[in-house]
N, C-alpha and C positions, 0 to 999 in steps of 0.2 A: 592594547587593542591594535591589531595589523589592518592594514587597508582594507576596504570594504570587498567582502566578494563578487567574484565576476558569477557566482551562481549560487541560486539558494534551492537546496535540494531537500525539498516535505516529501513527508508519511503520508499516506493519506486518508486510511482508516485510524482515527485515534484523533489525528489532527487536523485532516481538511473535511472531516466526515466522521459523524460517529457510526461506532459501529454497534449494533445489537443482535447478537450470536443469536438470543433467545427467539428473534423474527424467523431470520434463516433457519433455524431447526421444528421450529413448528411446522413453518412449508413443508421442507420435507418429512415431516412425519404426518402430516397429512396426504400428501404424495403418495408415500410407501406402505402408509398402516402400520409404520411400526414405533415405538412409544419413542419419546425424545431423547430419552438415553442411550436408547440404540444407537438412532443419528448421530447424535452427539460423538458416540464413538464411533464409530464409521468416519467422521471425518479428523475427528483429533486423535480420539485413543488409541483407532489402529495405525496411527504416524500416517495416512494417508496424504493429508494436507499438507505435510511438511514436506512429502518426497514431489509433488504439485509445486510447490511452490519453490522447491530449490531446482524445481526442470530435470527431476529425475524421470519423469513420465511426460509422456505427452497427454495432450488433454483428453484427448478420446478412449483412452487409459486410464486417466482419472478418470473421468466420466463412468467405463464400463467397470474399472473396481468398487469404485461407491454404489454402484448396484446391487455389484455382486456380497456384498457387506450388509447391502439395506436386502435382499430378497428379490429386488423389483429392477426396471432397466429406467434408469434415471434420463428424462431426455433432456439436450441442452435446453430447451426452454425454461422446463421448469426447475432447474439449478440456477439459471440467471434469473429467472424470478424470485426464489431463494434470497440469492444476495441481492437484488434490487430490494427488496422488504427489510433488508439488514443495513441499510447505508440513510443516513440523514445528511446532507450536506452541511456542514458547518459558517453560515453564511459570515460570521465576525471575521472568520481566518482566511475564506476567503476574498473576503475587502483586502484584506492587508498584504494579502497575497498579490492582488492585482495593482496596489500602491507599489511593490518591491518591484514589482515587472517593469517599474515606470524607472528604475536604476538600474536593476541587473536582470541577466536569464531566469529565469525560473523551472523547473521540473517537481517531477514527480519519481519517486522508486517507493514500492507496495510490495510486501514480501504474498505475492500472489500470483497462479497462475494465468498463461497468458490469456483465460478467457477476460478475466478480469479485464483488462488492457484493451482488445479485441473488441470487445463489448461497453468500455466506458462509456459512451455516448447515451446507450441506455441508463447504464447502473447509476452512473452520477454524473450527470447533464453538464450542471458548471464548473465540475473540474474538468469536462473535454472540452466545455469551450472557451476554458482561462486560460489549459495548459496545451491545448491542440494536442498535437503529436508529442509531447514530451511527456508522458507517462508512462511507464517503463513497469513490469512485470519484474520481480525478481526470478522469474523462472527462465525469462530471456539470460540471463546471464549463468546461466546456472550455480547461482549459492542466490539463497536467505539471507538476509541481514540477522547477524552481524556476523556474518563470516565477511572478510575484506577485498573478496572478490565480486561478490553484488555491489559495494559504493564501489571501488575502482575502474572495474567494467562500466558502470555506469558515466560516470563523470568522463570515461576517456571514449564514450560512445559520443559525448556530448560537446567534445573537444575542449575541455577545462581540465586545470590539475588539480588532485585531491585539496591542495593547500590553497586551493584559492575557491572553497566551496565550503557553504555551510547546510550541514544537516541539522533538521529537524524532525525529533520523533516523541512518540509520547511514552517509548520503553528504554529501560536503564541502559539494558544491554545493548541496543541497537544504538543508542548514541556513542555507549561504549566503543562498538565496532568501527563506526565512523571515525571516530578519532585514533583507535587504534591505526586503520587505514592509511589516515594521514589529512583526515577532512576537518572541522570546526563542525562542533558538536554542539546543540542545546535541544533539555529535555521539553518540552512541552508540557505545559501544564492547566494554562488558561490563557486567551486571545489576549489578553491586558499585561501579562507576562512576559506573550511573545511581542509583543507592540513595543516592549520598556527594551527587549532586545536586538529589537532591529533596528529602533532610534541609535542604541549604542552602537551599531557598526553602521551608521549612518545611512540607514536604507530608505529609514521614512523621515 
């Protein structure tokens, strides 16, 4: 074990919040009229959400594609409505969250575009007001996790070095990227997991 980090860097669909796709797609296929499958691909199957979320589009871009996909003109309200229906706050991880704040920085990076970020205050209440301003959009940087340019740009937006930050996520690959990067990586799995990991690098 190396000394404790100066930053602990969460996911925050997966891990500070669950996430349930199945909420957001009914909205909008109640929205649009058109069945959940459609939606469904409209945002995943046509890659639209991945080119959003690595900051290949701007938002009002996204926005007016996913319309044009679903039929109908998608307004920003009822997209944040959308994901405010798809977001449960994870209240265990955010306790432990707020214990780690009481030793090191803490942040956020969310492979999401910037409304997400923009809009946290509504979408998830107590991670804006655990993490203030440090919740970070992976489209601000332009790459997704785990490409090694979202953690990098991140952390050095944040003024920490990759090697003195630990990520946490609850996908293989993304904690992969992080360590690729050059970060401390662990996957998440359950608040009692991450609780047994943070005592080890001496957080809590």
């Amino acid at each position: 074990m190396t000394a404790s980090p100066a930053l602990v860097l969460f996911d925050m669909e997966g891990v500070l919040s669950h996430y349930d796709r199945s909420a957001r797609v009914d909205h909008l296929s109640a929205v649009s009229g058109q069945a959940p499958d459609a939606v469904r691909h409209a945002i995943w199957g046509s890659g639209l959400e991945a080119r959003a979320d690595a900051g290949q589009i701007s938002d009002d871009e996204y926005l007016g594609a996913l319309g044009d996909l679903l039929g109908c003109r998608i307004h920003r309200d009822d997209w944040l409505a959308a994901r405010h229906a798809s977001i449960t706050p994870y209240t265990e991880v955010l306790a432990l969250a707020a214990k780690v704040a009481e030793r090191c920085r803490i942040a956020v990076l969310t492979n999401n575009c910037r409304l997400v970020t923009d809009y946290i205050g509504y979408l998830n209440p107590p991670v804006a007001k655990l993490f203030g301003p440090h919740v970070y959009a992976s489209a601000s940087f332009g790459a997704a996790k785990p490409a090694p340019q979202a953690y990098l740009r991140c952390v050095e937006q944040l003024g920490v070095g990759a090697d003195k930050t630990l990520f946490i996520d609850d996908t293989d690959s993304n904690v992969a990227g992080a360590i690729n990067a050059g970060l401390h990586g662990y996957k998440f799995v359950s608040a009692e997991g991450l609780a047994e990991e943070l005592v080890r690098w001496q957080l809590l």
